[in-house]
C-alpha positions in Angstrom: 19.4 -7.0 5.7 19.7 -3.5 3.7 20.9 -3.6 0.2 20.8 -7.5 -0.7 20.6 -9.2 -3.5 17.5 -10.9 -3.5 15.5 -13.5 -5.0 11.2 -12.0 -4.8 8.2 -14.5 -5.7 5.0 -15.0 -4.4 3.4 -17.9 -3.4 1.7 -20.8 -5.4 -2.1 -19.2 -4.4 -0.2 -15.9 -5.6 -1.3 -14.4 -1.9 2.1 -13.8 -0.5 5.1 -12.2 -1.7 8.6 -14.0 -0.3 11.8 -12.8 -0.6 15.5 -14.4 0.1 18.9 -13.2 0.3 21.1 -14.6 -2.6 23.9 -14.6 0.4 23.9 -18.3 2.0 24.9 -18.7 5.5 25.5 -22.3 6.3 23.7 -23.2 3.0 20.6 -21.0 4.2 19.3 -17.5 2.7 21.3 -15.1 4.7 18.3 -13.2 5.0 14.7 -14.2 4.5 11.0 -12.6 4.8 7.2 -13.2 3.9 4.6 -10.5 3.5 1.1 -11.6 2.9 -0.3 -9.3 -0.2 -3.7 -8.5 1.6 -1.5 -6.4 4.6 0.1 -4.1 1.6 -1.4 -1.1 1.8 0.5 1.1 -0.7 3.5 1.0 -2.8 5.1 4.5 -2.5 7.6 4.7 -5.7 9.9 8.2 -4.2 10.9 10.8 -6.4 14.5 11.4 -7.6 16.1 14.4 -6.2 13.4 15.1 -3.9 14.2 16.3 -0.3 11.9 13.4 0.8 14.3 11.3 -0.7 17.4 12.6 0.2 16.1 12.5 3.9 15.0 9.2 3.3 18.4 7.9 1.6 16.3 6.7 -1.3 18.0 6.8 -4.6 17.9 4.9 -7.8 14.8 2.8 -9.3 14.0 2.6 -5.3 10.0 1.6 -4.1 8.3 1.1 -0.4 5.7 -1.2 0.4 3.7 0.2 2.8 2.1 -2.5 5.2 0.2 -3.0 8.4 3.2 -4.0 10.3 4.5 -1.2 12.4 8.5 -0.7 12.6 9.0 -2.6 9.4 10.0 -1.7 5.8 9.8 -3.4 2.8 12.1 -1.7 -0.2 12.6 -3.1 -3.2 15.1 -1.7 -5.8 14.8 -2.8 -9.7 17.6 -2.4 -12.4 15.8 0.8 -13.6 13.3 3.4 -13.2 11.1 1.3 -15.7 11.2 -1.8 -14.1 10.4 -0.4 -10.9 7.2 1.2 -12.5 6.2 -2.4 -13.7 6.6 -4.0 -10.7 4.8 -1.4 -8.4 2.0 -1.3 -11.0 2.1 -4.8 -10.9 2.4 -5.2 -7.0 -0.4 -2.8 -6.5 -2.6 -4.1 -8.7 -2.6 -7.7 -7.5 -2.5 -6.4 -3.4 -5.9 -4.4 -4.5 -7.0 -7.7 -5.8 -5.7 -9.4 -2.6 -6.9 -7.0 -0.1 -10.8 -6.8 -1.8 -10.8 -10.5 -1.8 -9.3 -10.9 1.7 -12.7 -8.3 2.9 -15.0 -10.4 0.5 -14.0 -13.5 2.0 -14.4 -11.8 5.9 -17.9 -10.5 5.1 -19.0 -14.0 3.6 -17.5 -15.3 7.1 -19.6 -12.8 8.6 -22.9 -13.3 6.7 -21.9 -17.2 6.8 -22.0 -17.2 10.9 -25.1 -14.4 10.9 -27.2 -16.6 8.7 -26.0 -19.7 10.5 -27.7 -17.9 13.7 -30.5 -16.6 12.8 -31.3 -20.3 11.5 -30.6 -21.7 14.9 -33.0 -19.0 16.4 -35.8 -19.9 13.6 -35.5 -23.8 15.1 -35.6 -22.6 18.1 -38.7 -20.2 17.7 -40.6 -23.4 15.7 -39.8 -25.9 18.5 -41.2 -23.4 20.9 -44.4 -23.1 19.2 -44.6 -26.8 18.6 -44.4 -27.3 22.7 -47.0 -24.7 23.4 -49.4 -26.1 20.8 -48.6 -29.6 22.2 -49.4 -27.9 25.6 -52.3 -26.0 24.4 -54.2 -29.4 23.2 -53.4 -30.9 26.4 -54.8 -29.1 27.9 -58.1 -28.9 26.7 -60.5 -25.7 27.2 -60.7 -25.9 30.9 -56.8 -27.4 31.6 -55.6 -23.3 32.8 -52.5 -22.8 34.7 -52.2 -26.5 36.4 -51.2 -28.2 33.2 -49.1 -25.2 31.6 -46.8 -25.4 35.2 -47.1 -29.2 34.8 -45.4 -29.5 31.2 -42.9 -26.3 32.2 -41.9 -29.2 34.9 -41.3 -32.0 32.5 -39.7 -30.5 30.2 -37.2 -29.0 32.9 
């Protein structure tokens, strides 16, 4: 909901920040979200007495975390203009962290499944060579096209 009290954490692998409604409904937060840090992509801290933030409504030790989910808005408020500036520094430094670690661990997927492949393909070549030089001593010097359709057959 807008303007709750709310308790924020992250998780125990510090890669998603939580938050829930002090509010209980039937012993449950009244309100409850989950936002992994890698999908923050900016943590826009408005400017008092701006017209943005008039527009906006934004007032107050206010600050947005801009994510990858469309329709959606995260805003935080602190006690002060000072804790807000802490936690935004904070939150932006550790979704940085999150988000080049989050790539890292893609691209070693990436390189994981590439290098994975081009090992299958080296087995493959080597097996292929092994057949042919099988075939090749089969056959002999005067063995020609009989034997090479002849072992095609088998191995088929």
């Amino acid at each position: 909901g807008q303007g709750e009290m709310c308790r924020v954490s992250t998780t125990a692998d510090g890669t998603i920040i939580t938050w829930q409604s002090l509010e209980l409904v039937n012993n449950m937060p009244k309100t409850s979200g989950a936002l992994a840090l890698s999908e923050i992509t900016g943590v826009v801290k408005p400017s008092t007495g701006t017209v943005s933030a008039w527009i906006s409504g934004l007032s107050g030790p206010v600050m947005i975390l801009q994510h990858n989910t469309p329709n959606e808005t995260v805003k935080l408020e602190a006690q002060n203009d000072a804790m807000r500036d802490e936690w935004a520094d904070a939150i932006k430094l550790v979704t940085d962290a999150a988000r080049t670690s989050h790539a890292d661990a893609k691209e070693q997927r990436h390189f994981s499944r590439h290098a994975a492949k081009e090992l299958e393909l080296m087995t493959k070549r080597q097996a292929a060579e092994r057949r042919k030089k099988e075939i090749m001593q089969s056959m002999g010097k005067g063995g020609g096209m009989k034997h090479a359709a002849r072992a095609m057959a088998e191995r088929a």
